[in-house]
Every structure is written in structure tokens, then in C-alpha cells.
C-alpha positions, 0 to 999 in steps of 0.5 A: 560782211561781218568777219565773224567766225562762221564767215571766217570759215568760209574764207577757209579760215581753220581756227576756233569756230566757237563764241569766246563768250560761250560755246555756240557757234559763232555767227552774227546772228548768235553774237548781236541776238542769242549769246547770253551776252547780248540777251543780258544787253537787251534785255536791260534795254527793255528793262530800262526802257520798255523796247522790245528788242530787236531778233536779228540784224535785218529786223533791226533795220527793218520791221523793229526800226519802222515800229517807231515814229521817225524822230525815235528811229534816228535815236534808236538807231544810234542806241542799237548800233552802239549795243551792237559795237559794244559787243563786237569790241568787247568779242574782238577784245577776247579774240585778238588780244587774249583778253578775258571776256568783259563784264556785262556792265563793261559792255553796256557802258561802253555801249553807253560811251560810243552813243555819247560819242555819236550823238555829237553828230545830232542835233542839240536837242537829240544829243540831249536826249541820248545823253539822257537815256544814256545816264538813265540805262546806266542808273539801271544798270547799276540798281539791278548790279546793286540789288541782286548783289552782283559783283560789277567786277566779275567777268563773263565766264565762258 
């Protein structure tokens, strides 16, 4: 079980039941899918890379995943698991250490770091692959920053 905030509670916890990225509640289901934060996430994955992305955690790993050939699914499973770590440390940040909340292309970048980091588990030529879909999402990233004229420092309001 993921200790989000609406899990916390149920364990009795009595703190803050509120997205630090937003005022909704808390839930997995908000943070990974309906947070402004991982729409923006995904929707530069579908920008980037045409793939419409997952609703929900069991979508992910169910009906989304078995919608691609099984050599994509290895690839897109690092992809997707790395979006979803990015943002949970990006929250943790927020939540634990008090910090402000990190920029959208802070969170896609480090979504970009942690599948590098993984892909080194994979065979040479799908390490390859993620490297280079990692480098091709950070170009995409970086045009939309630069053609919308968005400061790459401004945080993620609250």
C-alpha cells in the first residue's frame, strides 16, 4: 500500500489530508492520474511520444500495458514507473522536508534520471532505446518551456 494521505488516515493519522500540489485530497489515484501535476507529466508523454496515457494505477498495469507489443511493454513500464517515482519524490520533498514544490520540468527530468538509472538493468539495445527516448522527451520538454515562454524556474503553485 502506498502511504498517501487518504491511506495515512486510515491508519488514524490526523495530519493534513490535502495534495501539497493542490487542494484535493490526497489519494493515489489524484497524485499518479488527476493532479494538475501528473497531467502535465503525462500529457508531455503523449505530446512527446503519442501514448495515451494511463487513468489509474491497475490500468497501468493492466489493460494500458497489454495494449503494446511485449518488447514496448518492458520499455514502457520503466517509462511509467519512473513518471510515477518522480512524482511521489517530488511530493515527499514537499511533505517531509517542507520544500516548495518542484517545477514541472524538475519532476519530468527526474523522471528522465531514474529510467537511465533503471535501463542499466536492460539489455544493451533497450538501454539504448530508453536512453534515447529519454533525451528525445527532454527536447520536448524544453521546446514547449521555450515556446510558451515559461520560466523553467517557476515553481508549481499551490
Amino acid at each position: 500500500m502506498i502511504l498517501t494521505k487518504d491511506n495515512l488516515a486510515k491508519r488514524n493519522w490526523k495530519g493534513d489530508k490535502k495534495c501539497c500540489f493542490c487542494n484535493n485530497d490526497e489519494s493515489i489515484q489524484h497524485l499518479f492520474f488527476e493532479c494538475h501535476v501528473a497531467k502535465f507529466v503525462w500529457n508531455v508523454v503523449f505530446v512527446t511520444f503519442g501514448i495515451v496515457p494511463p487513468s489509474s494505477i491497475t490500468n497501468m498495469l493492466g489493460t494500458w500495458l497489454r495494449g503494446f507489443n511485449l518488447r514496448s511493454r518492458k520499455l514502457l513500464l520503466i517509462g511509467a514507473t519512473a513518471m510515477c517515482w518522480a512524482i511521489w519524490l517530488s511530493r515527499n520533498e514537499v511533505v517531509f522536508k517542507q520544500n516548495k514544490p518542484n517545477s514541472y520540468l524538475q519532476v519530468l527530468f527526474r523522471a528522465t534520471y531514474w529510467a537511465r538509472f533503471w535501463s542499466q538493468l536492460s539489455e544493451a539495445e533497450a538501454m539504448q532505446l530508453i536512453k534515447s527516448n529519454c533525451q528525445r522527451l527532454e527536447g520536448v520538454i524544453m521546446e514547449l518551456y521555450n515556446r510558451r515562454g515559461w520560466n523553467f524556474r517557476s515553481r508549481i503553485e499551490q
